[in-house]
C-alpha positions in Angstrom: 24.6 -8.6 0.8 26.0 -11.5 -0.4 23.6 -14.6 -1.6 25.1 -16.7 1.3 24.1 -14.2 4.0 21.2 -13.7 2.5 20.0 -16.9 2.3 20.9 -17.4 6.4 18.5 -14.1 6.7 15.6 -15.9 4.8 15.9 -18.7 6.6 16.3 -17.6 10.4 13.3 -14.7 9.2 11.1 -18.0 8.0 12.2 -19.5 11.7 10.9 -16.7 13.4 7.8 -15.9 11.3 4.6 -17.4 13.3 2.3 -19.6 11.2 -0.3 -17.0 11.3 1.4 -13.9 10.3 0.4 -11.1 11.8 1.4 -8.5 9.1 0.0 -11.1 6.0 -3.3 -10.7 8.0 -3.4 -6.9 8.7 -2.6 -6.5 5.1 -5.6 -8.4 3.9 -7.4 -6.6 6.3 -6.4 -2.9 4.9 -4.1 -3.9 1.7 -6.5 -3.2 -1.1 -6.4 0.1 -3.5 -9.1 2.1 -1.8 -9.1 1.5 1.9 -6.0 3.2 2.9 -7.1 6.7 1.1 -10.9 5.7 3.1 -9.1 5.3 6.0 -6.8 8.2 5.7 -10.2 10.3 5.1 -11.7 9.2 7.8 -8.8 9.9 10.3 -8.7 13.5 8.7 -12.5 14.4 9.1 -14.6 11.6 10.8 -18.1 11.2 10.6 -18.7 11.6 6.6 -21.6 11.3 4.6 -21.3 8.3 1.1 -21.2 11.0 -1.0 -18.6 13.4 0.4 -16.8 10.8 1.2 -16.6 9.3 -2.3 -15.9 12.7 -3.3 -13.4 13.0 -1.2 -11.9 9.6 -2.1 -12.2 10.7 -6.2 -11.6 8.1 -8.7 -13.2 5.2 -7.1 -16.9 3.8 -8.1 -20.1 3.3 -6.0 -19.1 -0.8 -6.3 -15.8 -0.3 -4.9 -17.0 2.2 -2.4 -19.3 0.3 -1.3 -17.4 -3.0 -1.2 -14.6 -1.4 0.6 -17.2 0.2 3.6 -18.3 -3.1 4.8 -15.6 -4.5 4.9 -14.1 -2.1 6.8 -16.8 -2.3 8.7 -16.9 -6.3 8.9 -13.4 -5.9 10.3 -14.4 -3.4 13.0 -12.3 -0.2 11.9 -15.3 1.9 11.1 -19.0 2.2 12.1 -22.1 3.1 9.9 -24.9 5.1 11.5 -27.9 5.3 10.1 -30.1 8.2 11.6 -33.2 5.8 10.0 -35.0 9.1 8.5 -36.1 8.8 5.0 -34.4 9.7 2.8 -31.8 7.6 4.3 -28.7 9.5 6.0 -25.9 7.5 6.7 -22.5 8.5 8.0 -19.6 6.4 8.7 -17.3 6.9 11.6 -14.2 5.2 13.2 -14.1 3.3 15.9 -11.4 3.1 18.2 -9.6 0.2 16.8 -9.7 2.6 13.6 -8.5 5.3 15.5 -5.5 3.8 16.3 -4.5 3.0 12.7 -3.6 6.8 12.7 -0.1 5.5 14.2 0.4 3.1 11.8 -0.8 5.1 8.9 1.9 8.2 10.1 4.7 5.1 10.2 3.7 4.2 6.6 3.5 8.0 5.1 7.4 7.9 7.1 8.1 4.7 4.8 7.2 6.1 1.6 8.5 9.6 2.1 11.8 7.6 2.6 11.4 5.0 0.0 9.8 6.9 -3.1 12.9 8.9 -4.0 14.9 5.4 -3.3 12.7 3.8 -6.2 12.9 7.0 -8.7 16.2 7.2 -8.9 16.3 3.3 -8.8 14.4 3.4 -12.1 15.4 6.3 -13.5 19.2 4.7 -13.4 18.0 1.2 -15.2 16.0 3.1 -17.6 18.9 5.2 -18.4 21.0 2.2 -19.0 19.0 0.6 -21.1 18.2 3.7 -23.2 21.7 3.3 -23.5 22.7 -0.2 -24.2 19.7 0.3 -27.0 21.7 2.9 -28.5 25.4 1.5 -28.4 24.6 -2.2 -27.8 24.9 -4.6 -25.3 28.9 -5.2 -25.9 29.7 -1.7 -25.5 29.0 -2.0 -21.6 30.6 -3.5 -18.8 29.5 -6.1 -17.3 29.5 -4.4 -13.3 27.5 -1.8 -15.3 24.3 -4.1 -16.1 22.0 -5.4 -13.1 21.7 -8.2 -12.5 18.2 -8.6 -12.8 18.0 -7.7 -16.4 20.5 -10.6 -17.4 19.0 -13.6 -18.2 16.7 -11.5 -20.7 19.4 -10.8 -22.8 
């Protein structure tokens, strides 16, 4: 795409983007490290204890655990339940608005399966190139060879 047609994009996708974006405010909503894989191990096997659920998670602390729960529950996707015995059993659930992530979550798994090989071989091409421009030197390649994004640092 050339930069006029591109810039004709931008501008009638600014024209048509609403002042509260919808997809701005869904990502704040679910757009940090941990809820996605919380959400994901919810849909797969609802109704899970702090612990197995953190276990299940792996890698993330009680602080982000915890953090990450109420806000998911602040924005209504899941529901703690306390069974008020002592010790304390809690278990968080979905609730239906949750539930119907399970769509959007299969449409993003479709995204990445497509896009992750894009980006591999993406990086694996620049790296390759400049592996080799470090070995033979900058003059020795054509110009259509070098991206464009790594010009202005050389």
């Amino acid at each position: 795409m050339d930069q006029k047609t591109f810039e004709n994009k931008a501008e009638q996708l600014n024209e048509k983007m609403p002042e509260y974006c919808p997809i701005t405010y869904s990502m704040s909503i679910i757009g940090s490290k941990w809820k996605i894989p919380i959400l994901w191990k919810l849909i797969l096997d609802d109704g899970q204890h702090y612990n197995h659920l953190k276990r299940m998670v792996g890698g993330i602390t009680n602080t982000m655990l915890t953090k990450s729960l109420r806000e998911l529950e602040d924005d209504g996707l899941i529901l703690r339940h306390s069974d008020g015995t002592v010790p304390p059993s809690v278990t968080y659930h979905l609730t239906d608005l949750g539930k119907d992530l399970v769509y959007t979550m299969e449409e993003l798994l479709t995204g990445a399966k497509n896009y992750t090989p894009l980006t591999k071989n993406s990086k694996k091409a620049f790296y390759l190139l400049i592996n080799r421009i470090y070995k033979n030197g900058i003059e020795s390649q054509s110009r259509y060879s070098i991206p464009f994004l790594i010009l202005p640092f050389f």
